[in-house]
C-alpha positions, 0 to 999 in steps of 0.5 A, a space after each residue: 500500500 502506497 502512503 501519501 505524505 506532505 507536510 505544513 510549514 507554520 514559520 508565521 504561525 510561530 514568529 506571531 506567538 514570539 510577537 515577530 509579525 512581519 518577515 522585515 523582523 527577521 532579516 537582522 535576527 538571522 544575519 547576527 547567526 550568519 544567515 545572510 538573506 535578502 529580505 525578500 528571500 525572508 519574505 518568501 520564506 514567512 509567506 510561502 511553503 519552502 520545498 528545500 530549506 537548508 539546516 543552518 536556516 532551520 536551526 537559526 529559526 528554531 534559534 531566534 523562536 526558540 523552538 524545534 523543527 517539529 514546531 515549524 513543520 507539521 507531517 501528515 502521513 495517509 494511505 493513498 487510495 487504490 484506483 479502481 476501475 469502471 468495470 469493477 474487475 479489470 482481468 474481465 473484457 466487456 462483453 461488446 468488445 467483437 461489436 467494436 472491431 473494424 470492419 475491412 475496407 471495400 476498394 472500389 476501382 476509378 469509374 
């Protein structure tokens, strides 16, 4: 069985409960732990839902809120649904499978 896993990203959901409402806060918080990005990079980073994040950003996050990676990404993990198909049974053909062949060509000479 297939599982289907995705994940939450909640940066300003805890940035708010440190009173840290705006990514502009953050910019100069993450330089003075080495993490030089622009504040439009911070921006998306707040706003949007990172697909790669490196660790040293993260561990500078959980740095300046106080907080674990666990706070800032929630999993949810749920079995992917098997496909059936429109039959019910995929190993038997419709039973009108012969009305559905081709019929031959009849080629008639120039006239």
């Amino acid at each position: 069985m297939k599982r289907k896993v995705g994940y939450t990203w909640r940066l300003r959901e805890v940035m708010a409960q440190h009173q840290i409402f705006t990514a502009t806060e953050l910019v100069p918080l993450l330089r003075e732990r080495g993490i030089d990005l622009s504040a439009s990079q911070v921006h998306r980073l707040v706003s949007g839902t990172p697909e790669r994040l490196s660790l040293q950003v993260m561990a500078a996050l959980c740095d300046i809120l106080s907080c674990t990676p666990a706070d800032l990404v929630a999993t949810t993990a749920e079995n992917a649904g098997v496909r059936k198909t429109a039959t019910g049974d995929p190993s038997t053909p419709p039973s009108n499978v012969a009305k559905l062949r081709p019929r031959a060509a009849r080629i008639l000479p120039d006239a």
